[in-house]
C-alpha positions as CSV (number, residue, x, y, z in Angstrom):
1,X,-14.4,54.9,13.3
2,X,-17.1,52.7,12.7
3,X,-20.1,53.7,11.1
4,X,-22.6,53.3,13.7
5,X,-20.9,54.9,16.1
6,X,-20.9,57.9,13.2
7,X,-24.6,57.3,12.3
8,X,-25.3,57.9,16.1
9,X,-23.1,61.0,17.2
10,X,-25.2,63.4,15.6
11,X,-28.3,62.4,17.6
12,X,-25.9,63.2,21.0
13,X,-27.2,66.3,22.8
14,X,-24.7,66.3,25.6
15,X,-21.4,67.1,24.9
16,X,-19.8,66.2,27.7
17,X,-21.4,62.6,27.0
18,X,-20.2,62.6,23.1
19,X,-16.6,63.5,24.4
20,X,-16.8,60.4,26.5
21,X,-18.5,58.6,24.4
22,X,-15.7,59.5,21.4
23,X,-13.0,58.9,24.1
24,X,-14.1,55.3,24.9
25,X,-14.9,54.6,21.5
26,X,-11.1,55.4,20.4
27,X,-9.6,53.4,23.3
28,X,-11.7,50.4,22.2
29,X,-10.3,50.9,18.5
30,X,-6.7,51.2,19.9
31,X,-7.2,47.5,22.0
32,X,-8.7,46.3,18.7
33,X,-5.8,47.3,16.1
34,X,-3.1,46.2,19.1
35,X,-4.7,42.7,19.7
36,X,-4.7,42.4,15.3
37,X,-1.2,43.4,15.1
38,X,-0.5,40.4,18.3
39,X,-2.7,38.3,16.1
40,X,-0.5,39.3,13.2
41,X,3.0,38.6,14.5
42,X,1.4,35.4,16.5
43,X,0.1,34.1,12.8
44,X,3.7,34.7,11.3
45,X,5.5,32.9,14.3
46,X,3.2,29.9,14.0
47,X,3.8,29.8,10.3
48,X,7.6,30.0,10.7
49,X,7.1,27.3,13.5
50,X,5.5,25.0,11.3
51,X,7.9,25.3,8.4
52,X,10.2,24.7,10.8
53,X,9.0,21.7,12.0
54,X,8.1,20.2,8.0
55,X,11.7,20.9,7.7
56,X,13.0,18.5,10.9
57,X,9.9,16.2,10.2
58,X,12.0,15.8,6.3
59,X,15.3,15.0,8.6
60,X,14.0,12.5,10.8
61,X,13.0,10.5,8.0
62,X,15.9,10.8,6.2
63,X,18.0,10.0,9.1
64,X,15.6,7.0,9.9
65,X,16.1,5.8,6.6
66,X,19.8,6.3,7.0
67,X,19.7,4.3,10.6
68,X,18.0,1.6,8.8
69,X,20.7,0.8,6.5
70,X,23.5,1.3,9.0
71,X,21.7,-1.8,11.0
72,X,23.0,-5.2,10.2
73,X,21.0,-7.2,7.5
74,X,18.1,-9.4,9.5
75,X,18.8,-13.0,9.0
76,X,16.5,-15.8,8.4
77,X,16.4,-19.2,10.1
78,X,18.0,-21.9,8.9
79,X,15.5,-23.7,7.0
80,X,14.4,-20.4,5.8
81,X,17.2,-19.4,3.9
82,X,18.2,-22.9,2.6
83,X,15.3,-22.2,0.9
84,X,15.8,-19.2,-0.4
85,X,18.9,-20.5,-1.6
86,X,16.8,-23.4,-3.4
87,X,15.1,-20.3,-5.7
88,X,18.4,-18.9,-5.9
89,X,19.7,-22.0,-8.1
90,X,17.0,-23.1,-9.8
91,X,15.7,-21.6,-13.2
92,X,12.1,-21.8,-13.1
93,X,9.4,-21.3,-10.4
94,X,8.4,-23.9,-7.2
95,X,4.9,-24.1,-5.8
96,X,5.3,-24.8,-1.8
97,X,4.4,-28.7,-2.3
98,X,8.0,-28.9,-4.6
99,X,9.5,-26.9,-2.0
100,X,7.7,-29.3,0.9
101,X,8.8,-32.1,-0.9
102,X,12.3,-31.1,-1.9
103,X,13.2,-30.5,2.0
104,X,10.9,-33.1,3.3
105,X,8.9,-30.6,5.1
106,X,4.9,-30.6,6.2
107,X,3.1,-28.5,3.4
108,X,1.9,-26.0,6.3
109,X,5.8,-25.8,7.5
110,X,7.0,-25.1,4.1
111,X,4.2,-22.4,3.6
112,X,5.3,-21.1,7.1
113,X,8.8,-20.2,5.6
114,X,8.0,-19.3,2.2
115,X,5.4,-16.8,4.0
116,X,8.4,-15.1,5.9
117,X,10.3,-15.2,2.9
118,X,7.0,-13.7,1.2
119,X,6.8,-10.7,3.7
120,X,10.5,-9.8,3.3
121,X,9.9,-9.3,0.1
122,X,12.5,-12.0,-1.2
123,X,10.5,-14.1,-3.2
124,X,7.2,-13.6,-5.1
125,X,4.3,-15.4,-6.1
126,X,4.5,-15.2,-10.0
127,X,0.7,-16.1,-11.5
128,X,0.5,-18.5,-14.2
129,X,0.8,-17.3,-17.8
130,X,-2.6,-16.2,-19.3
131,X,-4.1,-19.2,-21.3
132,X,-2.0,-22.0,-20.3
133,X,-3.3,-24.6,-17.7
134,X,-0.2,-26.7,-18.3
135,X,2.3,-24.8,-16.0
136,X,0.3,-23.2,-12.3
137,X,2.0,-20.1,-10.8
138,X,4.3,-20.5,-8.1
139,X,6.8,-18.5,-6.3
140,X,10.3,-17.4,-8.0
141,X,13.3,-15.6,-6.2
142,X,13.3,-11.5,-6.4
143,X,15.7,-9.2,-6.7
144,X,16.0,-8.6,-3.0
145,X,16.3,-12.1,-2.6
146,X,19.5,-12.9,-4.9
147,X,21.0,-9.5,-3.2
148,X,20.4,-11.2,0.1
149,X,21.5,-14.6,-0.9
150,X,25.0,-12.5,-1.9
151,X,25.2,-10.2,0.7
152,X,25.0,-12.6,3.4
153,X,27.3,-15.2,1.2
154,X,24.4,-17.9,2.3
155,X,25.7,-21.3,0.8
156,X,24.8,-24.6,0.9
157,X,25.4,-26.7,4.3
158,X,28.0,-29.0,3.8
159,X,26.4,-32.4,2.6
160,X,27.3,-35.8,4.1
161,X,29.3,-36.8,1.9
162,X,31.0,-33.9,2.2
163,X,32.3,-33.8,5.5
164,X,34.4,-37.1,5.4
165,X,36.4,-35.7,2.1
């Protein structure tokens, strides 16, 4: 009972009132402990819900990331993967005027494609080495790259020459 309600039901001259009064008083603690046991079951269900949906939020992604490598590999223009080729054979790093130059592109066209390239994650800009002014940075072939390069068995267009062999 609460202990108002016991500070006060001393000063009650009617009993008939007090009985009420008491009567009332234990109803009203009767709704309160059945809407706190609702509350309680309603807390664990929501808890049990929401571990629930961690769990399926877990298999989504791990079905997404499944899905993803069931799709087919995204390929690359042309042009762009002629160039990825390019870093594929050579040794050392190209800035995009080498790369302009060696495919007789406009700078801004050959930047267009080494930015794709860039994005995908198959080449890199590679900074130059601390100290040295002599060799600039430029952009070298990753990891992802050569795997592309192999996957996709991207070779060389035939050359001119070539053709009438």
């Amino acid at each position: 009972m609460n202990e108002w309600l016991a500070a006060i039901l001393p000063f009650i001259k009617d009993a008939k009132m007090s009985a009420i009064l008491k009567e009332h008083v234990a109803l009203l603690e009767a709704q309160r402990d059945d809407n706190i046991r609702l509350l309680d079951k309603t807390d664990a269900e929501l808890a049990s819900e929401k571990r629930k949906t961690a769990h399926l939020v877990q298999e989504v992604a791990a079905l997404q990331v499944k899905f993803a490598a069931l799709q087919p590999a995204k390929r690359h223009g042309e042009t762009t993967e002629k160039i990825l080729l390019n870093f594929f054979q050579r040794e050392d790093i190209a800035t995009p005027k080498e790369i302009a130059a060696a495919f007789e592109l406009q700078l801004n066209t050959a930047k267009y494609h080494l930015d794709i390239l860039e994005k995908n994650e198959l080449i890199r800009w590679k900074p130059p080495a601390p100290f040295k002014t002599v060799q600039p940075g430029g952009m070298e072939i990753t990891d992802l790259g050569r795997a592309y390069i192999i996957e996709n068995n991207v070779e060389a267009p035939p050359t001119r020459d070539s053709t009438y062999t």
